[in-house]
Backbone bond lengths (Angstrom), bond angles and torsions (degrees), N, CA, C in turn:
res aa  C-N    CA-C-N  psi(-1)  N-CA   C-N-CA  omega(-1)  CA-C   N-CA-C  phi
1 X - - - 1.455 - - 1.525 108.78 -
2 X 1.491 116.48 129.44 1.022 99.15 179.57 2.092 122.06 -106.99
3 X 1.352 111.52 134.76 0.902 121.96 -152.33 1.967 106.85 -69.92
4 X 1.426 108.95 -3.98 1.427 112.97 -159.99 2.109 107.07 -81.50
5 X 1.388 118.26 179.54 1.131 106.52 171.11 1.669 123.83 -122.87
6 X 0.774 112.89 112.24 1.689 110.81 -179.08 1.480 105.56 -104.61
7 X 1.544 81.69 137.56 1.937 96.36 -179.42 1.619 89.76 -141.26
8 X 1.492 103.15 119.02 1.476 106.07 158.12 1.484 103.67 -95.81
9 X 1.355 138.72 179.04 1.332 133.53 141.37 1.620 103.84 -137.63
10 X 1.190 98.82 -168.69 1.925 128.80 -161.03 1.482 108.46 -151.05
11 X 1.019 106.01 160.66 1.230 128.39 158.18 1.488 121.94 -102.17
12 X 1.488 114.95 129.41 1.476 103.16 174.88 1.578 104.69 -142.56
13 X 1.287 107.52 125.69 1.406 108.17 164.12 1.693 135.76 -86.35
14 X 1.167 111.74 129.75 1.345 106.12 -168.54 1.592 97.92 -127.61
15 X 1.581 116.18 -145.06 1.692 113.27 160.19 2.068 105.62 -46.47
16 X 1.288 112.73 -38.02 1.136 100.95 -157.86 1.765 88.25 -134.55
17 X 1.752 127.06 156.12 0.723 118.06 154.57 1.444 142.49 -66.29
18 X 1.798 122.59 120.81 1.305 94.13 174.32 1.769 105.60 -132.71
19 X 1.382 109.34 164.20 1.535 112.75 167.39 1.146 121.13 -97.70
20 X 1.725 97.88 138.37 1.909 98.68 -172.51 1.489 98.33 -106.67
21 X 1.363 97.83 146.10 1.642 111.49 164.78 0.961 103.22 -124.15
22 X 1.433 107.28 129.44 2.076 141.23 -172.50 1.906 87.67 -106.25
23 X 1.398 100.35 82.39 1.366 102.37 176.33 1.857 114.96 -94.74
24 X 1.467 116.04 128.55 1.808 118.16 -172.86 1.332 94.86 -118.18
25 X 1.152 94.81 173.28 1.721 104.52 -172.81 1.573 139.43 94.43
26 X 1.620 106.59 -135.22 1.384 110.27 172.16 1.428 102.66 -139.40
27 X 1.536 113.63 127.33 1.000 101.69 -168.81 1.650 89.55 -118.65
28 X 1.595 102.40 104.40 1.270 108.72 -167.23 1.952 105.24 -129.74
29 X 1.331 119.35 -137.73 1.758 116.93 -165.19 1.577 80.47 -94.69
30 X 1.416 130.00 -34.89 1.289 114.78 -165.23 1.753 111.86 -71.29
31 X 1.328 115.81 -30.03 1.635 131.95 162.64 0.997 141.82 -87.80
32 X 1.525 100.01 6.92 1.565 109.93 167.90 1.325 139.79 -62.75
33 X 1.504 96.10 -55.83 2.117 109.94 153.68 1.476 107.30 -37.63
34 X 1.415 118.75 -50.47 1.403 109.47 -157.81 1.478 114.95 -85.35
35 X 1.684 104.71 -17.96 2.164 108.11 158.54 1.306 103.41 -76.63
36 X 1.490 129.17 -33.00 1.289 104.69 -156.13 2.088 97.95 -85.29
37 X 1.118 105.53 -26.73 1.825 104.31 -176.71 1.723 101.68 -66.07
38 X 1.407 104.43 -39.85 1.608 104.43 177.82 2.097 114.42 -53.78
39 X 1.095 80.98 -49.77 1.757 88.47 169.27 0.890 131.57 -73.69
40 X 1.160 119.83 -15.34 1.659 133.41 -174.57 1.593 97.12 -87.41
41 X 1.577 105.34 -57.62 1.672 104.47 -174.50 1.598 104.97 -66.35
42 X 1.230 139.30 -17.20 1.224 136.20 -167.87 2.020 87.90 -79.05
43 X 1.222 120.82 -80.47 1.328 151.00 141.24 1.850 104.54 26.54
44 X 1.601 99.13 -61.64 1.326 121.01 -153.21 1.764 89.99 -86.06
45 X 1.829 119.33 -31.08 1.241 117.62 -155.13 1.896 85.41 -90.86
46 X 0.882 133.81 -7.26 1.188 118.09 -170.39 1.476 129.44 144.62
47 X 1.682 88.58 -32.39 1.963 98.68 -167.94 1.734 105.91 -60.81
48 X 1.227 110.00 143.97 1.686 108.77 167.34 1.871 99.36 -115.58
49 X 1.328 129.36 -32.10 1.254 101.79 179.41 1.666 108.51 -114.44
50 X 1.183 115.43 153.25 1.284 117.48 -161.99 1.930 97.50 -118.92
51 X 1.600 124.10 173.01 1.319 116.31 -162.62 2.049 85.19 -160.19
52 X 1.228 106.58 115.67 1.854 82.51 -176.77 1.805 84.23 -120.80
53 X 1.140 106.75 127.47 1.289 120.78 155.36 1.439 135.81 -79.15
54 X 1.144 106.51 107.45 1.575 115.06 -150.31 1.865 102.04 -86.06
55 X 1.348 120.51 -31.05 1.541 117.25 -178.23 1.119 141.35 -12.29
56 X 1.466 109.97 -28.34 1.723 129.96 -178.58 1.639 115.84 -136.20
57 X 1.482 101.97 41.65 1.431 123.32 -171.94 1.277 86.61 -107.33
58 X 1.556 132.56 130.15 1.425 162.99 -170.58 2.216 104.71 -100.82
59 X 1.188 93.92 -61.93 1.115 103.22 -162.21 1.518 113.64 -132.25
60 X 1.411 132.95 158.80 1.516 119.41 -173.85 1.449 94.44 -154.73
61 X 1.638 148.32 75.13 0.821 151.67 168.03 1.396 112.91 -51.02
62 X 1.859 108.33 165.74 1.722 110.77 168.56 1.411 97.54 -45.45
63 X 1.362 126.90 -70.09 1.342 134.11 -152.49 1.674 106.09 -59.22
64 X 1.020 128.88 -4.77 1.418 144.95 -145.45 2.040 81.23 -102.37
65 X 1.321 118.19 -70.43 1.056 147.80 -126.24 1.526 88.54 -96.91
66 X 1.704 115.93 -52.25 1.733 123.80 168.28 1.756 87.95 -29.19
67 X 1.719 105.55 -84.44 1.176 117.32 -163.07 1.732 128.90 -28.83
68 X 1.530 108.70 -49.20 1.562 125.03 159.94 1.767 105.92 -46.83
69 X 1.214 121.36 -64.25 1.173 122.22 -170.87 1.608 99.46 -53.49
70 X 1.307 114.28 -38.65 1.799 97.41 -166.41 1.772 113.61 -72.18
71 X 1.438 92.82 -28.03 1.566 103.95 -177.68 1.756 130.01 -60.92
72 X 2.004 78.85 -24.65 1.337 104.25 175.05 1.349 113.56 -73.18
73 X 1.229 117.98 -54.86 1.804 122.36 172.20 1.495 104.18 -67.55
74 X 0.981 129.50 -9.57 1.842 117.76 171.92 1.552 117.67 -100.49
75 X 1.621 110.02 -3.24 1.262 107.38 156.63 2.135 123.61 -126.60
76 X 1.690 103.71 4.24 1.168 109.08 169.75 1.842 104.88 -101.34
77 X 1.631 101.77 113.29 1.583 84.09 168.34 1.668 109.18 -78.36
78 X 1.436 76.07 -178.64 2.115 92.93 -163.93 1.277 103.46 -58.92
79 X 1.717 128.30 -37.09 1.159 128.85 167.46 1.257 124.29 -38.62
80 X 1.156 112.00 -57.87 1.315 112.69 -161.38 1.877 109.33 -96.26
81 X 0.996 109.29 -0.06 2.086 116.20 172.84 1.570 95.42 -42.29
82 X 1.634 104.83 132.10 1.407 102.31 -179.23 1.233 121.40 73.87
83 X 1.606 143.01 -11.58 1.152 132.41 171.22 1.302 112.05 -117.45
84 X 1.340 123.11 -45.16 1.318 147.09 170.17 1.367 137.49 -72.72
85 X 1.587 136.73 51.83 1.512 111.92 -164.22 1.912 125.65 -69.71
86 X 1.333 100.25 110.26 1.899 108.02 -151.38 2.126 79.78 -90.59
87 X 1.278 103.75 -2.08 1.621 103.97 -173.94 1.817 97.07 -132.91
88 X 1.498 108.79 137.06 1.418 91.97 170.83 2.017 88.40 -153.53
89 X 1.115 102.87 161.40 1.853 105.90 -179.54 1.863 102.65 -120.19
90 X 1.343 106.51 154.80 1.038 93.59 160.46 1.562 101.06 -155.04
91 X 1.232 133.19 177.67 1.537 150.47 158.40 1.670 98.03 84.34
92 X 1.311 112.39 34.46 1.575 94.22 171.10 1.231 135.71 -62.27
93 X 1.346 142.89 132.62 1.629 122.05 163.48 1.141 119.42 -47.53
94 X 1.730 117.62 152.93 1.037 114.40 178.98 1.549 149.24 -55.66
95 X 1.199 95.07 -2.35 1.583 132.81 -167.57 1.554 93.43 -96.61
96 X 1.224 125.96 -69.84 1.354 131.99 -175.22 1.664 104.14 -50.20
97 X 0.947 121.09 -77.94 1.449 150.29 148.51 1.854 105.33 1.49
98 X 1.678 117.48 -53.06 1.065 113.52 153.37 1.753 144.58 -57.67
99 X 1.498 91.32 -46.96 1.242 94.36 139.72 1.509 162.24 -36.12
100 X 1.118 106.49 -58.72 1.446 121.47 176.57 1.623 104.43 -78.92
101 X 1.116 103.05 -24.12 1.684 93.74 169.97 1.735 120.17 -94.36
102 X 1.155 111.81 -8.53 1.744 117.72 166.52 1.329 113.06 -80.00
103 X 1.144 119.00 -34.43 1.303 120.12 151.53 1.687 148.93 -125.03
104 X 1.153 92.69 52.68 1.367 147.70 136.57 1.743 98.53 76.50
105 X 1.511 113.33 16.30 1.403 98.40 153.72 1.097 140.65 -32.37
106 X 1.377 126.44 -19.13 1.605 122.98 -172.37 1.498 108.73 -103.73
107 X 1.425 100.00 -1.53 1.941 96.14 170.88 1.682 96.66 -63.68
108 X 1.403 113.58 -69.87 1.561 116.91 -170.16 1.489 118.21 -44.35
109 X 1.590 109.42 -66.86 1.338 139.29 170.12 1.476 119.71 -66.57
110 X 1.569 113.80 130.82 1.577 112.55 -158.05 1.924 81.79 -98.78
111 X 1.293 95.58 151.94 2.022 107.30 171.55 1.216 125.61 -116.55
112 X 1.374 141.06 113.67 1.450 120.45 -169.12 1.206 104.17 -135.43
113 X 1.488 115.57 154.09 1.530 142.12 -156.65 1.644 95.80 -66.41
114 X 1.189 117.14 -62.30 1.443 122.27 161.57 1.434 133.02 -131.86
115 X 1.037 98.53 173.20 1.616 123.90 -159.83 1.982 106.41 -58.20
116 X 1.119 92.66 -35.22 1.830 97.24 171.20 1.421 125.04 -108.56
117 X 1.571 136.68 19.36 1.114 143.26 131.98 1.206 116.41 -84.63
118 X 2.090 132.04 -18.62 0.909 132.26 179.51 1.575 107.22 -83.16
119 X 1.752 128.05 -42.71 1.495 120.81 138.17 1.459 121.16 -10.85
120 X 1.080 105.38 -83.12 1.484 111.49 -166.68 0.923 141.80 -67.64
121 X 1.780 112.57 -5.23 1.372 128.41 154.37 1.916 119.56 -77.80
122 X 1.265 100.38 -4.51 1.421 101.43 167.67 1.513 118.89 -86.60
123 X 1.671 105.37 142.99 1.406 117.06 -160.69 1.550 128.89 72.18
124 X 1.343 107.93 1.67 1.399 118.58 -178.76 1.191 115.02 -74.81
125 X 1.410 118.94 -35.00 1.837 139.07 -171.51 1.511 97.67 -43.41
């Protein structure tokens, strides 16, 4: 298994633009710098809603999960917390997937089965 993190992303247009990240690996304390600079430069170029595709995600540590949460407040403004999801995940393994719902990531953060119902719920709010 390999312990490293790969994030490709895309562009996808829907009602609203958003960027997907096809994130593999472990997204643990050692891959955190390298999600949070990926989001930041996405962030910094323009994107406001973000889409992380979890399918080929290995591992999802605390530090894994810190990192999600920050990405979440650097692309939800304060306005919109609770009305707006400007961050949403989808295709987790089931393992991951358990997780984030025991501790209760998926109240904030919306989760979807796939990658093009998770599209198409953007801009709908």
């Amino acid at each position: 298994m390999n312990s490293d993190l790969k994030i490709t992303s895309e562009q996808a247009q829907v009602r609203v633009p958003v960027i997907v990240f096809h994130i593999g690996g472990w997204l643990d304390a050692q891959s955190e710098p390298q999600f949070l600079e990926a989001a930041r430069t996405a962030y910094e170029e323009g994107a406001r809603y973000l889409l992380i595709d979890m399918s080929d995600l290995d591992t999802l540590t605390s530090a894994g999960m810190r990192a999600i949460q920050k990405v979440y407040q650097m692309f939800t403004p304060k306005e919109d917390h609770f009305k707006v999801a400007h961050l949403k995940l989808c295709n987790a393994p089931p393992q991951i997937y358990n997780v984030l719902g025991i501790t209760g990531f998926l109240q904030n953060i919306p989760m979807y089965e796939s990658m093009d119902s998770a599209l198409e719920s953007f801009g709908r709010e």
